[in-house]
N, C-alpha and C positions, 0 to 999 in steps of 0.2 A: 595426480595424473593416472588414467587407468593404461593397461597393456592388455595385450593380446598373444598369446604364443598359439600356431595353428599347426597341424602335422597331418598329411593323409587323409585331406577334409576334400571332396571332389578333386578340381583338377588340381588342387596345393598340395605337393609332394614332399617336398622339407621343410618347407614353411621360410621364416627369414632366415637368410646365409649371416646375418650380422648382427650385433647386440643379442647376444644369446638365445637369440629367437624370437627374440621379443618385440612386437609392434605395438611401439606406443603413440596411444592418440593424444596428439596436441590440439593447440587450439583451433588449427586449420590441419588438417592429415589428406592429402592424397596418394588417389591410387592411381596409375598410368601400364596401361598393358593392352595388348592384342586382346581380340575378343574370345571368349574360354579361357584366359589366364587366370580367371578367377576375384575379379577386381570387386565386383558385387557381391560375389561368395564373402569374403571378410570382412565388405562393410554390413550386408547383412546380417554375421556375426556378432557384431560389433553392437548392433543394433540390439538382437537378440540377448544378447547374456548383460548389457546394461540395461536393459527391461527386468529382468529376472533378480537383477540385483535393489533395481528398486524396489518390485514390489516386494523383497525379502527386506528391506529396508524401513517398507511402507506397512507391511504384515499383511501384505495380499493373503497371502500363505506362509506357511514356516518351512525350513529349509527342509525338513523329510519327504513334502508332497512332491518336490523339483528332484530331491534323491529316488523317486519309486521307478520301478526299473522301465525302461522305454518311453520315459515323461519329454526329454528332451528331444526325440525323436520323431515320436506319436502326437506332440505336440507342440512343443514351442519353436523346433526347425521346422515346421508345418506351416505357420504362418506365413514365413518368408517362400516356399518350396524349398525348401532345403533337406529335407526329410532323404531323400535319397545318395546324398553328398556324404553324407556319415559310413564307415566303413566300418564293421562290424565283427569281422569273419579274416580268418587268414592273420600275414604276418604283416601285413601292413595297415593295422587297425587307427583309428583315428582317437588323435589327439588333441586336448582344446586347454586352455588354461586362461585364465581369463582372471587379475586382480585388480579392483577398483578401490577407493577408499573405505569401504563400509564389508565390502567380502571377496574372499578368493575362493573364485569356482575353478574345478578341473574335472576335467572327461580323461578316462584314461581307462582301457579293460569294458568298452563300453558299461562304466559306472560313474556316474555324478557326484562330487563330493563336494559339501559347502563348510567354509569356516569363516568366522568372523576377522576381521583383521580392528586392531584398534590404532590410536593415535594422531588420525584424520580425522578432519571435517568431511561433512557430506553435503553437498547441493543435490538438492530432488531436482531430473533431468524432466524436461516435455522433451519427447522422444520423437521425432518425426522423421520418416524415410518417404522421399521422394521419390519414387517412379518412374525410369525413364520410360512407362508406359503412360505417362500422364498428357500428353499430346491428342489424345483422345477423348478425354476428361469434356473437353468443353459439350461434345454431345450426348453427354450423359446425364440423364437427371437425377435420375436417384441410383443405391447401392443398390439394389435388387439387380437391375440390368446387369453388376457385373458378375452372373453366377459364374463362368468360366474363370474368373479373376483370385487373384491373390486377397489375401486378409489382411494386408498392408495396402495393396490399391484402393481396396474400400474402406480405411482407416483414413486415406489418403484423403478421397473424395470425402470422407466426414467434415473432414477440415478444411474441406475445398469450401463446402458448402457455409461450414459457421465461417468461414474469411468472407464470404459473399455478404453473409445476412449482418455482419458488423461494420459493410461499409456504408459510409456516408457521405454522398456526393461525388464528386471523380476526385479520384486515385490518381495521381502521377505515374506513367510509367517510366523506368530507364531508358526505353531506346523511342527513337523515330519519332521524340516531342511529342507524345499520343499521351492518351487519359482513358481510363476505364472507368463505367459507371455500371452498376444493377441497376434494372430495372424489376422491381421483386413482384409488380403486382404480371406480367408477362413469365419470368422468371427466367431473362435471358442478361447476359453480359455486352455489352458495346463497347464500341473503341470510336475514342472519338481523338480527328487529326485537326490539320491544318484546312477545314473548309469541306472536311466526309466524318461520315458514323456509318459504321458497321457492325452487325452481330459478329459476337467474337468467333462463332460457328463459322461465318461467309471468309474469316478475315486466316492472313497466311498461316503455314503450317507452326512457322517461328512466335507466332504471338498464341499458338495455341499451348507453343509448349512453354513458354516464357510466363504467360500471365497466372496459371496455376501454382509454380512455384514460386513467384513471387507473393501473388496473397495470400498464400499459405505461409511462407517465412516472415513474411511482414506482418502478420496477423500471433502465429504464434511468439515471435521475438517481442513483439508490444506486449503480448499477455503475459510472458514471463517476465519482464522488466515493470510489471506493475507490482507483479508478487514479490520480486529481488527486494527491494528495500531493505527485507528482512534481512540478516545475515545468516548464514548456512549455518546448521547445527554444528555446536562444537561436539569434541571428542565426547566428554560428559554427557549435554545433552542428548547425542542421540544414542550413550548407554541408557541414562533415563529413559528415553520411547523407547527403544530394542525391549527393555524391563516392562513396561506399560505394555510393549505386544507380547511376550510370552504372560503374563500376568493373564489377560485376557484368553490365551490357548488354553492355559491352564484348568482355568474356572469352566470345572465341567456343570454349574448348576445353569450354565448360562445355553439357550439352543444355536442351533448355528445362524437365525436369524439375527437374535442378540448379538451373538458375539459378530457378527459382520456389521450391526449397526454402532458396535462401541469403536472397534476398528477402524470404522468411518468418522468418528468422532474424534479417536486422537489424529489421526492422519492428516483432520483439516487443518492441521496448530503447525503444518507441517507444509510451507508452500515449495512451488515449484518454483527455485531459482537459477535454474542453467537451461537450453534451451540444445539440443544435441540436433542439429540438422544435419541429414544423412540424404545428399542431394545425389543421384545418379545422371550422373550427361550432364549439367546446364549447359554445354553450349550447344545442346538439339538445335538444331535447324534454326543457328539462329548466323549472322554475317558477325566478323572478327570483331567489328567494332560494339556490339550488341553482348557479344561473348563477355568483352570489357565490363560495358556496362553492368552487365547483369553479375559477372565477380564481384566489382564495389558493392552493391547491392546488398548480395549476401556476407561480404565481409561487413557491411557496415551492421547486420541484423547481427551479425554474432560478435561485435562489440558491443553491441547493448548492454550483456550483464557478465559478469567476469568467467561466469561459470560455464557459459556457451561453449559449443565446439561447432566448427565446423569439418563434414569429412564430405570427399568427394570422388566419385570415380569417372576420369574423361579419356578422351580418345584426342582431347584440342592440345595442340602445340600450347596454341593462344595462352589456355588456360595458366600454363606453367609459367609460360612467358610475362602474360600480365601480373600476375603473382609475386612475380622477381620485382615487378614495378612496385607492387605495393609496399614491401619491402625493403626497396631500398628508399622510398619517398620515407616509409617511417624511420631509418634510419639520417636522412636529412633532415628532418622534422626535429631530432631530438640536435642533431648539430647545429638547428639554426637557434634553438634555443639556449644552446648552451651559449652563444658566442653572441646573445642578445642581441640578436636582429632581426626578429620577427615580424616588424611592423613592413622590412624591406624587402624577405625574402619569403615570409608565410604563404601571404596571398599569391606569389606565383606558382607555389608549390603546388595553390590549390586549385590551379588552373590543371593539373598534370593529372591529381588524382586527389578526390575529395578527405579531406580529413578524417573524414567517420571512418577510411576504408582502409585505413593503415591496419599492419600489423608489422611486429618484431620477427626478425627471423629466427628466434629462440621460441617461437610461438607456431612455426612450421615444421612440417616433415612429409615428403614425399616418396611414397614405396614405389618399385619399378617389378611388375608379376612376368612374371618369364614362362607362357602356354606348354613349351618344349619340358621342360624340365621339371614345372611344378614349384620354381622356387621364387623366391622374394630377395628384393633386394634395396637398402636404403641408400634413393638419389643422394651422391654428393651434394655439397653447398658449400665453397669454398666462400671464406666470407661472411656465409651466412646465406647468400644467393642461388639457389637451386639449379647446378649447371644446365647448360645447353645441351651437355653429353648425353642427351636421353633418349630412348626410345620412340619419343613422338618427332624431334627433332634427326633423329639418326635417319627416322623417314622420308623428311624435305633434302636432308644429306642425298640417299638414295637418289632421289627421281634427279636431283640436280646431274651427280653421275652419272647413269641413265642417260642422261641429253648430250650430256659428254661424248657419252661412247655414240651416241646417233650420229652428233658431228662426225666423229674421225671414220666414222666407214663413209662422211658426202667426200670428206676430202679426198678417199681414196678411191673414188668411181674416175 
């Protein structure tokens, strides 16, 4: 399991109040917070230093090129915009500490430091950050249009695009009974219902932002589950490749063309089996019951292969809400097995909430980012169940007292 400790990174001030600081991503990790509390700042993070670890894994590069001074900054927080979040100067300099199975990176004095860690295994992640700018996406043809745009939007749309060009036929969607088809020789998407078809352009704002992350998660979760078979490098094995990539740094006879094409040749031995989907908003502009849908969805894509994670950053009650459902269905799931009654109690369970879409609540974690103060904090889960006592719920609390008080000034006219 990798972690995250953050300190003085944009609006993140202490970073987590609990677990030593330490945010670790599980198999489903959300973030929940007012807007500027910084909920996309650390999944961006999150995103970035397990790229980094990859390709230090993968022998993109060797650990000195990510060590040279302002690389982290001038570049790889670049991608995301994050380049200005980094605090440099003064007594409140930023801190980052970031340990995965294969290495422990930390920022600290703005300096970068990598060491290797041994005794895990390692799954090669497909890395993909979703966009809550991607509601746009459908009238976009190509990356060029988006000059203004981030380097993860157009990472985004790459993937938009191979999702499109490996579908075949209509596509099911989650919500409203609908089905999506390409049409490649126009080069337009359709939605087709009960008795209409529409360009996914003409069609609502909710299926604009729904159907891009969906065939993008459904596209790359299939692609890594064809790679998974294989089993993740053990400890050994990937000292063997670590040895095969400095071997290769080494061999100054070789130019840097060689040596990126030998590079390339161990790395293929080497597939991708975890699938990191780093989803911002899904419940964009979509109705409660759609928000649902489109949760199973992506739970069900990141049960594919074991190595998956899912993180997410929302503003929906829903989201939390439904969650807890998932959760506690897979906690009946395993009691109805255990007490052999499957045949009587399975299929109604699976009227509630699809099988594929369970998870363990030893497989969750929910952070609560607090604007005001900069800090983090990890949602209880009595049970295992992610309380109600949170932030998005403290706000239906609110407006509910709020009506309250509107009442008792009618009573007193």
């Amino acid at each position: 399991m990798s972690r995250i400790r953050i300190k003085n990174f944009g609006p993140i001030k202490e970073g987590l109040l609990d677990n030593n600081g330490w945010i670790e991503v599980k198999k489903a990790t959300v973030f929940i917070g007012n807007q500027g509390s910084g909920k996309s700042a650390v999944a961006k993070l999150i995103s970035t230093f397990t790229w980094i670890e990859k390709a230090l894994v993968r022998g993109d590069y060797d650990k000195k090129w990510f060590e040279r001074k302002n690389k982290l900054q001038n570049q790889y927080l670049k991608y995301h915009r994050l380049e200005n979040y980094l605090q440099v100067k003064g007594d409140n300099k930023t801190e980052i500490e970031y340990r995965g199975d294969a290495y422990w990176i930390k920022y600290v004095d703005g300096s970068l430091s990598i060491n290797e860690t041994s005794g895990s295994s390692y799954s090669l992640p497909q890395i993909m950050y979703v966009p809550a700018e991607r509601n746009f996406i459908a009238y976009v043809k190509t990356a060029k249009e988006l000059k203004l745009s981030s380097e993860s939007l157009k990472e985004f749309l790459t993937e938009f695009e191979n999702a499109k060009d490996a579908m075949k036929g209509h596509v099911k969607l989650p919500i409203n009974n609908s089905d999506i088809e390409y049409d490649k020789l126009n080069d337009t998407l359709n939605l087709r219902g009960d008795g209409y078809k529409t360009k996914l352009t003409d069609a609502s704002s909710g299926f604009q932002s729904l159907v891009p992350l969906f065939l993008v998660s459904d596209f790359l979760a299939v692609s890594v589950k064809k790679q998974s078979d294989k089993e993740p490098m053990s400890s050994d094995e990937l000292q063997r490749f670590k040895k095969g990539i400095v071997d290769i740094w080494a061999n100054t006879s070789l130019t840097d063309e060689q040596r990126r094409i030998a590079l390339s040749a161990l790395s293929s031995k080497f597939n991708k089996t975890a699938f990191v989907n780093i989803v911002e908003e899904p419940e964009q502009n979509l109705f409660p019951s759609s928000q649902w849908q489109a949760l199973q969805c992506l739970l069900e894509f990141n049960n594919m292969s074991d190595g998956n994670k899912l993180i997410i950053t929302t503003h929906s009650p829903y989201i939390i809400n439904f969650l807890s459902i998932a959760i506690q269905a897979d906690y009946l799931r395993d009691k109805i097995i255990e007490a052999k009654k499957q045949n009587e109690f399975l299929p109604r369970l699976e009227k509630v909430v699809s099988g594929k879409s369970l998870i363990s609540s030893a497989s969750v974690i929910v952070y609560q980012l607090n604007e005001v103060d900069g800090t983090i904090k990890t949602l209880s889960a009595p049970e295992g169940i992610p309380t109600d006592k949170n932030y998005l719920n403290d706000m239906l609390r609110e407006g509910n007292n709020l009506f309250d008080t509107l009442l008792e000034i009618e009573e007193e006219i």
